[in-house]
N, C-alpha and C positions, 0 to 999 in steps of 0.2 A: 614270822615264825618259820623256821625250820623244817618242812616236811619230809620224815623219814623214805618216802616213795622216791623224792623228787632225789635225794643223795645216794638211794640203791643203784636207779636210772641210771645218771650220770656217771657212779664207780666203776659199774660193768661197761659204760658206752666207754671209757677212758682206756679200759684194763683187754677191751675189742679193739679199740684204735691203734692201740701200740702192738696187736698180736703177743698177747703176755695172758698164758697159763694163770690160776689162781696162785699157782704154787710160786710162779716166777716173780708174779706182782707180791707176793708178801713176803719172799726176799729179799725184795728192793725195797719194800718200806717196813722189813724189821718185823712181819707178822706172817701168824701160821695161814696154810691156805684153810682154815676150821673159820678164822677171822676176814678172811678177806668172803668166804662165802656170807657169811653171816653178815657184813657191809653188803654186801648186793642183793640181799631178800630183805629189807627192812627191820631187821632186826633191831641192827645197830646203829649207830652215825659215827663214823669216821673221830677219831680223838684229837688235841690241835696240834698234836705234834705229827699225825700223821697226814692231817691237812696241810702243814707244814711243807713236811717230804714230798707230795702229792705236786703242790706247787714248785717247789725248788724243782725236781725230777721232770714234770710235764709241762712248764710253763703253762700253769694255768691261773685263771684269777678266781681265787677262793673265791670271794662274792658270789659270782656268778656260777661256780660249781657249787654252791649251799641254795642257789636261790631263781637258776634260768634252766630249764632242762634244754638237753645237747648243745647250748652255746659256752663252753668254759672256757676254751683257749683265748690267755692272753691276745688283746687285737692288735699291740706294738710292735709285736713280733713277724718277722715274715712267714715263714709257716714252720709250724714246729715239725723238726726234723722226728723221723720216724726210727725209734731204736731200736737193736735186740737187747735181749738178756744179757748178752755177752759183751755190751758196752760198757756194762757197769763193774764188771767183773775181771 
């Protein structure tokens, strides 16, 4: 099972790792920052299109961002590069 706590966790430790504003992360995945607060207080759970984006964008392994708290980055990877806003843009 899915727990809402464990996805809040992880979106904010994600949306901290990259130094990305609410506002900046729900630009980059197409959502208001009203939506990205509400993904990081338990509200909500993230939709699969925006776990989608989440993984394409951060190299991450959905499984383990839905189901390991602070362990989500892909391990295949050497280390994920650290972006601005202004990479995407």
């Amino acid at each position: 099972m899915i727990s809402n706590s464990l996805v809040s966790k992880n979106f904010k430790k994600l949306r901290q790792d990259f130094n990305l504003s609410q506002e900046e992360l729900g630009r980059m995945l197409s959502l208001s920052r009203k939506m990205i607060s509400t993904l990081e207080t338990e509200t909500s759970l993230p939709s699969l299109d925006t776990l989608d984006k989440i993984r394409e964008l951060f190299n991450v392994d959905i499984f383990l961002f839905l189901h390991v708290e602070n362990d989500f980055y892909k391990k295949d990877s050497n280390k994920v590069q650290k972006k601005t806003i202004k990479d995407f843009f």
